[in-house]
C-alpha positions in Angstrom: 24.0 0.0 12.0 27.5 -1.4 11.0 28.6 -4.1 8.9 25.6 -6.0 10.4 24.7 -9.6 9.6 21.4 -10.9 10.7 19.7 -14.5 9.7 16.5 -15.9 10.4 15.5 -19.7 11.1 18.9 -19.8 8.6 18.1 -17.3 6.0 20.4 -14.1 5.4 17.8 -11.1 6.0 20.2 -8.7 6.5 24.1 -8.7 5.0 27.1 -6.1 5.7 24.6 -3.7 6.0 25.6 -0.5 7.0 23.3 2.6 7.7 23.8 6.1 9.4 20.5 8.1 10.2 22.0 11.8 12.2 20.2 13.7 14.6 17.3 16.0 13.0 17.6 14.6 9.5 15.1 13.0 7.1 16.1 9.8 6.0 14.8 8.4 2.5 14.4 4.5 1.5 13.8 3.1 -1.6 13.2 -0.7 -1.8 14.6 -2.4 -4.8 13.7 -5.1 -3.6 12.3 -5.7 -0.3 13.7 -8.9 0.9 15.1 -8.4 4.9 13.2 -5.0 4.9 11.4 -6.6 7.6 13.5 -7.8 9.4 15.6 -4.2 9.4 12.3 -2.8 10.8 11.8 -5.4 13.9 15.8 -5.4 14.3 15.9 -1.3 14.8 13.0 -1.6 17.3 14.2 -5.3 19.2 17.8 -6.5 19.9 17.7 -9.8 18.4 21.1 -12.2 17.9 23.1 -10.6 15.3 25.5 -13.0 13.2 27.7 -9.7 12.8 28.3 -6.3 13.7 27.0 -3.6 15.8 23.6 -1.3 16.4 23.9 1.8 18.1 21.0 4.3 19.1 21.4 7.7 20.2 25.5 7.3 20.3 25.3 3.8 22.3 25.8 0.1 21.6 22.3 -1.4 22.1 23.3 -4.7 20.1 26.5 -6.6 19.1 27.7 -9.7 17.5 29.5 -10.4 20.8 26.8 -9.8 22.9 22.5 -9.4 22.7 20.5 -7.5 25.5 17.2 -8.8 24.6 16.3 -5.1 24.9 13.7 -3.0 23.0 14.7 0.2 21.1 12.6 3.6 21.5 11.9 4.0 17.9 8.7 4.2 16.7 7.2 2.4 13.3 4.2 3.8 11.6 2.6 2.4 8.5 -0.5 1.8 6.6 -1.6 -0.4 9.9 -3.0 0.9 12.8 -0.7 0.5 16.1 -3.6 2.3 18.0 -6.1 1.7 20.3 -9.5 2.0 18.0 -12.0 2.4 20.9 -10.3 4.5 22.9 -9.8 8.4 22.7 -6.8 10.5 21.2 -5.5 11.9 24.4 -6.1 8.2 26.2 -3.6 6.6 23.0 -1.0 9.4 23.3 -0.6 10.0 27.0 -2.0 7.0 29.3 -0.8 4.4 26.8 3.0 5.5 26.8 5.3 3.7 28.8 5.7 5.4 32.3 2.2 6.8 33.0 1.5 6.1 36.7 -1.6 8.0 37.5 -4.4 5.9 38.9 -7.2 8.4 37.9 -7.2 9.7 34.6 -7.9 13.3 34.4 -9.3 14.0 31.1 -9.2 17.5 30.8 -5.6 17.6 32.1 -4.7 15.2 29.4 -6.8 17.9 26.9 -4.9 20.5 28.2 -1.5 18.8 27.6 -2.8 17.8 24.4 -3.5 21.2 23.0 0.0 23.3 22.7 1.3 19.6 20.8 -1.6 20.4 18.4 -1.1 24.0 18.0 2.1 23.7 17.0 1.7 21.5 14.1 -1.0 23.3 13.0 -3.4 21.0 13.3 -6.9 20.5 15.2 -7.8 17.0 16.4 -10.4 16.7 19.2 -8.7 15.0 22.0 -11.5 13.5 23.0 -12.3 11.8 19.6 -12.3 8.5 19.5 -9.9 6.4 17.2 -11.7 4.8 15.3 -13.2 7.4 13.8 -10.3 9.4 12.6 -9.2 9.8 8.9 -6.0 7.8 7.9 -4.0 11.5 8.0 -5.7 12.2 11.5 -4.3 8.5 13.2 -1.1 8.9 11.2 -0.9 12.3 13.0 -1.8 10.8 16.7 0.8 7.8 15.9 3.6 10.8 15.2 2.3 13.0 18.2 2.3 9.5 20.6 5.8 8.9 19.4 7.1 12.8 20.1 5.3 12.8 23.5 7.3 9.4 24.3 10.6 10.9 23.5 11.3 8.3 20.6 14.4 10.2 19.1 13.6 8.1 15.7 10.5 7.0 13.7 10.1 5.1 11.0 7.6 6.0 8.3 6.6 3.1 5.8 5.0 3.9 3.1 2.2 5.9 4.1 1.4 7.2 0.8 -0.6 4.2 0.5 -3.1 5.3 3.1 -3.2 9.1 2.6 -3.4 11.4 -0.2 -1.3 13.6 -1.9 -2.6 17.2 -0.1 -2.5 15.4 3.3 1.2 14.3 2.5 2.4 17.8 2.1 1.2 18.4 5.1 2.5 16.0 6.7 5.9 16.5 5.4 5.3 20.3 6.7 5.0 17.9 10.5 8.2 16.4 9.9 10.4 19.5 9.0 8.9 20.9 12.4 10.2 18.2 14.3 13.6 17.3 12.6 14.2 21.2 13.7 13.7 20.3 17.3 15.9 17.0 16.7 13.7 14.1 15.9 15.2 11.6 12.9 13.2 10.2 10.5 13.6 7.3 8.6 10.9 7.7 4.9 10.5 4.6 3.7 8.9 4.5 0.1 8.9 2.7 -3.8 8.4 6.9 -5.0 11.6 8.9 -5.6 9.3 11.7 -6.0 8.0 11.9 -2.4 11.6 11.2 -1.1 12.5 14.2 -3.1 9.6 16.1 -1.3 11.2 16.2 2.0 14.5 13.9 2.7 17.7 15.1 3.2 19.6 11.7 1.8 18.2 8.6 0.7 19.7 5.1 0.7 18.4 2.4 -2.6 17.9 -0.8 -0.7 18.2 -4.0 -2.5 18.6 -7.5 -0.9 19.2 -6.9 2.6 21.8 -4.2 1.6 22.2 -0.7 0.8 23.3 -0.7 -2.5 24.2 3.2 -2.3 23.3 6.6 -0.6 22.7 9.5 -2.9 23.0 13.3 -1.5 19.9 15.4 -2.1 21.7 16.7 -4.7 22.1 13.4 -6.8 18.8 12.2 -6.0 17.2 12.9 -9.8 20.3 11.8 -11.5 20.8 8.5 -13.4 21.7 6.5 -10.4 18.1 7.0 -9.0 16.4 7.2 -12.3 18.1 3.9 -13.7 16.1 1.8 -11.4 12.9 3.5 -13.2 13.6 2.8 -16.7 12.0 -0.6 -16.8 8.9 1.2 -15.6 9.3 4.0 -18.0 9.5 2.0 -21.4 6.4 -0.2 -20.1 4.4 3.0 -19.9 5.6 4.4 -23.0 4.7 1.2 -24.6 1.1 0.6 -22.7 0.3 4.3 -23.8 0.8 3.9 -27.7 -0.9 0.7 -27.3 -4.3 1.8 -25.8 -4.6 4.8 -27.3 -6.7 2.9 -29.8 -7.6 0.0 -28.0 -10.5 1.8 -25.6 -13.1 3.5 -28.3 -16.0 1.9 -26.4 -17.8 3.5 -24.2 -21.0 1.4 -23.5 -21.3 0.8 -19.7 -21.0 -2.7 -18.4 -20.6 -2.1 -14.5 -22.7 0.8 -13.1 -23.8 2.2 -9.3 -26.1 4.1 -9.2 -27.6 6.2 -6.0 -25.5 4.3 -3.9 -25.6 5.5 -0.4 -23.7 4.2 2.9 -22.2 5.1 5.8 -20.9 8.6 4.4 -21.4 8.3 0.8 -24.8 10.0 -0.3 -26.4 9.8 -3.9 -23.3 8.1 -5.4 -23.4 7.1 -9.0 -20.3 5.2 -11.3 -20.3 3.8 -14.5 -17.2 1.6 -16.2 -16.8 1.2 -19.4 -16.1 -1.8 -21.7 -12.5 -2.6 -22.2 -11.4 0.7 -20.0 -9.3 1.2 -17.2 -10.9 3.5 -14.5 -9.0 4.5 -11.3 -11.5 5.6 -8.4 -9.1 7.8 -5.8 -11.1 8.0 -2.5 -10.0 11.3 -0.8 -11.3 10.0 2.7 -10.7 6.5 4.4 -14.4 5.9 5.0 -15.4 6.8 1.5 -12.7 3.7 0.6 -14.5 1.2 3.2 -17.6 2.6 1.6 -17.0 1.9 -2.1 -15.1 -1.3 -1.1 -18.0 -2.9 0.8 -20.1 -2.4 -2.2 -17.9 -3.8 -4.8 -16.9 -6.7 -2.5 -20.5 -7.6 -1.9 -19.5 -7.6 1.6 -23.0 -5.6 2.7 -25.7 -4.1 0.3 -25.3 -0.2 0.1 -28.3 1.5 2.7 -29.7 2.0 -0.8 -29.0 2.3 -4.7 -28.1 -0.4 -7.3 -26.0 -1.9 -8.4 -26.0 -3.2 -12.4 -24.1 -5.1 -14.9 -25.0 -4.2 -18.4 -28.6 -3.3 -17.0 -29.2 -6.3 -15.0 -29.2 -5.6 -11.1 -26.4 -8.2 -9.3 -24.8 -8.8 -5.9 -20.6 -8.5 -6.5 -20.4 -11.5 -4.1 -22.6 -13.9 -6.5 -21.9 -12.1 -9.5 -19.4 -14.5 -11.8 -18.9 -11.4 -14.5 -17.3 -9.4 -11.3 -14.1 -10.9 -10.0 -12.2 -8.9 -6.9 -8.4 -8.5 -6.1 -8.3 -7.8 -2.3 -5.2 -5.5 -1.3 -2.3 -7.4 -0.6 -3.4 -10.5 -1.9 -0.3 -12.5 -1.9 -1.7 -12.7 2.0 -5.4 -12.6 2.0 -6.3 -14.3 -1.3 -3.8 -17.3 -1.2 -5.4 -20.2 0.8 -2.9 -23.0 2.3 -5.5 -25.7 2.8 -5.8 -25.8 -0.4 -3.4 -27.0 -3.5 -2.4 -25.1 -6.1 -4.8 -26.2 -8.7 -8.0 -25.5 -6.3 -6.7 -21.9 -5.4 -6.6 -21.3 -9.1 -9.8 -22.8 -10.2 -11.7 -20.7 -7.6 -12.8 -18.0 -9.8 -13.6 -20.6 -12.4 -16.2 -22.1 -10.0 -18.2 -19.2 -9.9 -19.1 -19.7 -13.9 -19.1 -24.0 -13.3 -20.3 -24.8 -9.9 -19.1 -28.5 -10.5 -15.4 -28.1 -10.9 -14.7 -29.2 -7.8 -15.9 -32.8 -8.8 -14.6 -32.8 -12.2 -11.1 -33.7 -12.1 -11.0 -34.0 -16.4 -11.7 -30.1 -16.6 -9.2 -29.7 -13.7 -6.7 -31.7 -15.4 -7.4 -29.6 -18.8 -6.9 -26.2 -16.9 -3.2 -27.6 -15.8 -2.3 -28.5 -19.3 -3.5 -25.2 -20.8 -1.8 -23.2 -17.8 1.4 -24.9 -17.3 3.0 -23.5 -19.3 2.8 -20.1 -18.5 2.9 -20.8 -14.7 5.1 -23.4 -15.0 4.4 -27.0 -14.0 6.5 -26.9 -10.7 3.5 -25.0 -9.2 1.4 -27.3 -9.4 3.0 -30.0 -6.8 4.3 -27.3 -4.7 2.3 -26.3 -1.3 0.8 -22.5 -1.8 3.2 -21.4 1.5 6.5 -22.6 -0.2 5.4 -20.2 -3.3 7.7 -16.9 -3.9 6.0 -14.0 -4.0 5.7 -13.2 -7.7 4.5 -16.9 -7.8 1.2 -16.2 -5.5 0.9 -12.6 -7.1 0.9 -14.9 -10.9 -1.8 -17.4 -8.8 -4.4 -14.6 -8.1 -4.3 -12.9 -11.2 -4.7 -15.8 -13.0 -7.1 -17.0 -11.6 -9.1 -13.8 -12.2 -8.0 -14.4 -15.5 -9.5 -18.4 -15.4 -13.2 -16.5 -14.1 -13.1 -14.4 -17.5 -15.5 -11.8 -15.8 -16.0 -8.5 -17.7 -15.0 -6.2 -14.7 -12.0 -6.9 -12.3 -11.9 -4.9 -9.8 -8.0 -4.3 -7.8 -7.9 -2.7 -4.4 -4.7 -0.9 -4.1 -2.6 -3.4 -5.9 1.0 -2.1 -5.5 0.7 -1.6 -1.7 3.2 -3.7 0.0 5.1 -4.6 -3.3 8.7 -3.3 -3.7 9.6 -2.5 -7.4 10.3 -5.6 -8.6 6.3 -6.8 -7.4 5.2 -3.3 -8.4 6.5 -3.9 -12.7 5.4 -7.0 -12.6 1.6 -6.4 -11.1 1.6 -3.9 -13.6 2.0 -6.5 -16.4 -0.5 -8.9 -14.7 -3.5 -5.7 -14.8 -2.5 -5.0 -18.4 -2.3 -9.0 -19.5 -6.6 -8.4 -17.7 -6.8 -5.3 -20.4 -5.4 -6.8 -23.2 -8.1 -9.6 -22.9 -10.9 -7.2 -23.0 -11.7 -6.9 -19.3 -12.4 -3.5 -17.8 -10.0 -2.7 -14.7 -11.1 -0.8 -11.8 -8.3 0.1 -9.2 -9.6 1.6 -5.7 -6.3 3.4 -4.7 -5.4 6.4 -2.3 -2.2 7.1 -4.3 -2.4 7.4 -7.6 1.2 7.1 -8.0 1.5 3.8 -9.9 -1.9 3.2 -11.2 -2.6 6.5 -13.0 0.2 4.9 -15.8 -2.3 1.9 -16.4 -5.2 4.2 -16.5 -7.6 5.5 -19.4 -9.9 7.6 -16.9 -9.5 8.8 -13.3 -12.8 10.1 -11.2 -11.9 11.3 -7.6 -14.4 10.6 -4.7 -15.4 12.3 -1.0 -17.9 12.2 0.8 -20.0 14.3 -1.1 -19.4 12.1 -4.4 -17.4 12.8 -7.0 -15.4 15.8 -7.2 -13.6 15.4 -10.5 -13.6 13.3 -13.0 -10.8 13.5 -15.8 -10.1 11.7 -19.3 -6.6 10.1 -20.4 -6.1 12.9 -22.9 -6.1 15.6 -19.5 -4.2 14.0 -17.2 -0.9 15.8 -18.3 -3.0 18.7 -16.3 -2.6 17.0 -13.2 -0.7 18.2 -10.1 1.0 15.1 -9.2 4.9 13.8 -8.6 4.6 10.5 -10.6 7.4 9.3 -12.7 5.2 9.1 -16.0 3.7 12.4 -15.6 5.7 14.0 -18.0 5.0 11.5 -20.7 1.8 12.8 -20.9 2.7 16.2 -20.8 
């Protein structure tokens, strides 16, 4: 991509942006901030107007200033969403799904055959005849590579799929993409961690308001130019750590599950503490749906309990139990509604009436203007920023006062500039007595807010480690070393 320009309905996305991805090499991205980073990822796949400059794929001119094809790119995007058909097979999504398959029966056992060498040479066994929706995250992240190989798509994008699968599956996939850079396949790694870039990319390129601010060598990739964009992060952890140490002496249980069992979770037991800040890491996708559904309130578990400080509840009902859905920005900001109602929503759960008394309306606006700022309040939700909607929810989790807040995977989707100041939000919850749970996959952000960490399969938990241990830990997180 050179010295491209592109806007949208008006709005620069994309300025002087240059970017060079060679054959057989792993890219790295690191979002600054993610503003036009959409719009780069539907731009590299379709040929949309440019303002300026030029796109070229595999040494020729797909897109131009001067000139648009309206043509689609073979490049392939994979992220934390499935682009997969769920009830369909693995060898259906990977070979009658790609563009150009003209038989009129479908022979499954051929397809099995093909499937298997592609399989074997990545070292890895998925039954072709398995059906997609019931695949681990790693196992469809795997198919969605494989489909894209078997289609001849010379590039493919990786977004942040750390969200989605853990840190043993990412080495392995890693392992995947060194295979196929050595037959010639690019990749473009797109993730907030320097530490997984460092894992496998060859260069990586700091991205920052629809630009690339600079490219660093793999060479220069842990000096200060990298690093300076983490020292905000750094001193916030250093300060958060000397903070809690004595803040969380309490350890009578407020939340607690106990014998829960569901669709793979057996026998499943969980107590958090007052004040604390517990991250659960699922090791499976269906042990995450699993725990989720029960803390949502979104089914009762097949059987167990569910107790808050000894008294059974249901999370949906429950007004000491408040929930931040992933990406909530998206799911938990409501545009029928104005500002004040989306924030008084958690308060309703503790007075049922609010919606008809406009004087305790009126008195939550005066006590919160100031720290929201009183613009908010005659703005429509959709004409919010981003940190403005991310300050809504959290407040209003905050408005609820419940003793447990629970936070499912709260940095996915946020470049660093969301990411710091999420992390403030969860610790502004701690500082006002509130136990935090965060259901996460990674644990590269969260473990920093964190006082104890239990790990989950199917089989329940499988460890379960204290603040003072976690310097033990065999992870590539940025505050690691603080507590080593």
């Amino acid at each position: 991509m050179e010295r491209v320009t592109y806007l949208d309905k008006g709005s620069k996305q994309l300025e002087d942006f240059n970017l060079q991805i060679y054959r057989g090499e792993i890219m790295g991205m690191i979002p600054i901030s993610a503003h036009g980073l959409q719009a780069l990822l539907q731009l590299m796949q379709t040929n949309m107007p440019l303002y300026d400059g030029h796109v070229y794929y595999c040494g020729e001119r797909v897109n131009s200033w001067k000139s648009t094809r309206r043509s689609v790119n073979r490049i392939g995007v994979i992220d934390a969403h499935s682009r997969l058909v769920e009830h369909m097979t693995v060898s259906d999504n990977i070979f009658v799904l790609r563009q150009g398959f003209r038989q009129n029966i479908i022979k499954n056992r051929l397809l099995q055959r093909q499937l298997a060498p592609f399989m074997k040479d990545i070292g890895v066994q998925i039954p072709a005849d398995a059906y997609v929706d019931k695949l681990s995250a790693f196992e469809r992240v795997t198919v969605e590579l494989l489909r894209a190989v078997v289609a001849g798509y010379r590039l493919i994008v990786l977004h942040e799929i750390g969200t989605v699968i853990n840190g043993e599956e990412l080495t392995k996939l890693y392992e995947i993409l060194q295979h196929y850079a050595g037959q010639g396949f690019s990749f473009l790694y797109i993730s907030l961690h320097h530490e997984e870039i460092m894992e496998v990319c060859d260069r990586v390129a700091l991205f920052s308001n629809g630009r690339i601010q600079k490219v660093a060598q793999r060479a220069e990739m842990k000096s200060e130019i990298v690093r300076s964009y983490t020292i905000e992060f750094d001193k916030m952890v250093r300060y958060h750590m000397g903070h809690r140490n004595a803040a969380v002496q309490n350890r009578k249980a407020v939340l607690s599950l106990s014998h829960i069992a569901g669709d793979v979770l057996t026998d499943f037991a969980m107590d958090v503490y007052e004040g604390e800040c517990l991250v659960v890491q699922t090791l499976d996708e269906q042990v995450f749906r699993d725990i989720l559904s029960v803390l949502c309130g979104d089914r009762s578990p097949h059987e167990g309990k569910i107790r808050m400080e000894g008294r059974p509840v249901h999370p949906a009902s429950c007004k000491d139990l408040a929930l931040i859905a992933a990406d909530p920005t998206k799911t938990m900001v409501f545009q029928g509604m104005s500002y004040l109602d989306n924030l008084c929503m958690g308060l309703a759960r503790r007075v049922p009436g609010i919606w008809q008394n406009a004087r305790m309306k009126n008195s939550v606006r005066k006590e919160y203007a100031e720290s929201l700022g009183e613009d908010v309040f005659s703005m429509p939700v959709e004409a919010l920023g981003e940190k403005q909607k991310y300050q809504l929810v959290y407040t209003r989790a905050l408005l609820q006062k419940p003793k447990v807040v629970v936070c499912v995977q709260p940095f996915r989707g946020a470049d660093l500039t969301h990411r710091i100041f999420i992390w403030k939000m969860m610790e502004m919850l701690l500082d006002k007595g509130m136990s935090v749970v965060i259901l996460t996959i990674n644990l590269a952000d969260s473990m920093s807010l964190a006082d104890r960490l239990i790990r989950v399969s199917k089989e329940g938990i499988v460890q379960e480690v204290e603040k003072e241990a976690f310097g033990s830990l065999s992870l590539a997180a940025p505050w690691i070393e603080l507590y080593r």
